[in-house]
C-alpha positions as CSV (number, residue, x, y, z in Angstrom):
1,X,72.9,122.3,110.0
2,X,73.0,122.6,113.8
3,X,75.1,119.3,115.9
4,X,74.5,118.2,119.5
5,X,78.2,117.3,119.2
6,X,81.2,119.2,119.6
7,X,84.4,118.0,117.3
8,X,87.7,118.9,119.6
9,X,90.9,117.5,118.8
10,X,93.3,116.4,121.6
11,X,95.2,119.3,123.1
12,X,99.1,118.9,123.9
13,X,100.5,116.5,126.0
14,X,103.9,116.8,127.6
15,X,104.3,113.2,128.0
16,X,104.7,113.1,124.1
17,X,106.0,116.4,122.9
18,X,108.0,114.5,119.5
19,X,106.5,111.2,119.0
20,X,104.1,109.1,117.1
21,X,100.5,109.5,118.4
22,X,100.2,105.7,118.5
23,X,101.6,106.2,122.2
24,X,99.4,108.7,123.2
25,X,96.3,107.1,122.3
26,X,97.0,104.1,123.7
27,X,98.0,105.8,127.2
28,X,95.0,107.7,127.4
29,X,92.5,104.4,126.6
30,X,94.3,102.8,129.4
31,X,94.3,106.1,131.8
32,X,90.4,106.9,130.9
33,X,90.1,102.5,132.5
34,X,92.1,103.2,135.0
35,X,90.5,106.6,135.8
36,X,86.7,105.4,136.4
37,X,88.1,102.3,137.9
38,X,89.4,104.4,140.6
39,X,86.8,107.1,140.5
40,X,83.9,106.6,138.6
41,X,82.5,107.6,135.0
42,X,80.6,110.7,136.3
43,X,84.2,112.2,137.7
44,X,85.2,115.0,135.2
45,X,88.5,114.6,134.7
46,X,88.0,110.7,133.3
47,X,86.0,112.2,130.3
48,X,88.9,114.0,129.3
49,X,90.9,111.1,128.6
50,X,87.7,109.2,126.8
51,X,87.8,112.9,124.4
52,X,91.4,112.1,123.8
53,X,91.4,108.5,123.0
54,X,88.6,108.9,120.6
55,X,90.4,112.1,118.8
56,X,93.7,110.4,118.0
57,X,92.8,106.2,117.9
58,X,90.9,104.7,115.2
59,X,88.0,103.4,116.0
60,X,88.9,99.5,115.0
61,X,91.2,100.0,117.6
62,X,88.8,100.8,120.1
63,X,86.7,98.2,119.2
64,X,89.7,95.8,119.4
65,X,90.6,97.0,122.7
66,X,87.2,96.7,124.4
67,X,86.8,93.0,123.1
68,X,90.2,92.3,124.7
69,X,89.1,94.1,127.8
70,X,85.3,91.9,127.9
71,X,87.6,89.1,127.1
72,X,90.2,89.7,129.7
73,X,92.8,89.4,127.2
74,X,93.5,93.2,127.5
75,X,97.7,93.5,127.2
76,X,97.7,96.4,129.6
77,X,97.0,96.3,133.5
78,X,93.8,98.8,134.0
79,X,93.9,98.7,138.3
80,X,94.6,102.0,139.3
């Protein structure tokens, strides 16, 4: 069976070397916002955060956190 898709898991981060992925995930939804706020979707670099945040979060998270973002009920500043 041949995919379009290509499964990665999120490489290392030095920003979180020891700790609970919860972190990571959350930092890298709010960087990928933050990223193609500041520099668009098509800008490389941004999709690599949208790869990680969808490797380590679970999706009812996601979907949480784009309902608060619609909703402007988002708990985290996304300006860059």
């Amino acid at each position: 069976m041949c995919s379009k898709y290509i499964l990665q898991t999120a490489g290392f981060d030095a920003r979180f070397p020891y700790t609970n992925q919860t972190r990571h995930c959350f930092q890298n939804y709010t960087d990928y916002f933050k990223c193609i706020a500041a520099r668009g979707e098509d800008f490389a670099p941004c999709k690599q955060f949208k790869r990680a945040y969808h490797s380590l979060c679970p999706n009812e998270w996601i979907t949480k956190w784009d309902e608060q973002r619609e909703g402007g009920t988002f708990p985290a500043s996304l300006e860059p």
